[in-house]
C-alpha positions, -999 to +999 in steps of 0.1 A: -566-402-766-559-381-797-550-344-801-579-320-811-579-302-842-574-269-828-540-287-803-525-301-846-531-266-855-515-246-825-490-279-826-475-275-866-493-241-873-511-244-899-550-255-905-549-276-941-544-308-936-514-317-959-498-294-945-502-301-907-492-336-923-460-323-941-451-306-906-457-336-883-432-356-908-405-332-903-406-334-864-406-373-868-436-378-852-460-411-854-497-403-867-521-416-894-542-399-917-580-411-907-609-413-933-615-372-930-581-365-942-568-351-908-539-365-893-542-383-855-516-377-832-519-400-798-516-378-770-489-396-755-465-391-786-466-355-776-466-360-739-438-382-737-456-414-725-434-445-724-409-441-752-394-472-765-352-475-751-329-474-787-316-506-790-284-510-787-260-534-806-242-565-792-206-569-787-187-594-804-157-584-794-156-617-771-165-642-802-134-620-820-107-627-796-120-667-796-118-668-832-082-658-827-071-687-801-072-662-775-095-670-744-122-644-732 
């Protein structure tokens, strides 16, 4: 479920925790820091499980062109 300690250290290169957790903030990836101090990193955010689609933004355009008296 989680990486091992020795898959974090191979992963950001280093061993201390802050710094494994200063390394995983610079590639932008999702953990949290359990009661030890070491930082958990689900497998999946490594292995590319389902990744969340960026949202995209809606276009208005339509609503403009009715605001101007103009039909869609």
């Amino acid at each position: 479920m989680f990486l091992t300690r020795s898959e974090l250290q191979e992963l950001t290169g280093y061993k201390k925790p802050s710094c494994m957790i200063r390394q995983l903030r610079s590639y932008g990836l999702r953990f949290f820091v359990a009661a030890d101090g070491y930082p958990r990193v689900a497998r999946s955010e490594i292995e590319g499980g389902k990744q969340e689609k960026p949202k995209s933004r809606p276009d208005f355009s339509a609503l403009e062109r009715v605001g101007n008296g103009q039909e869609a």
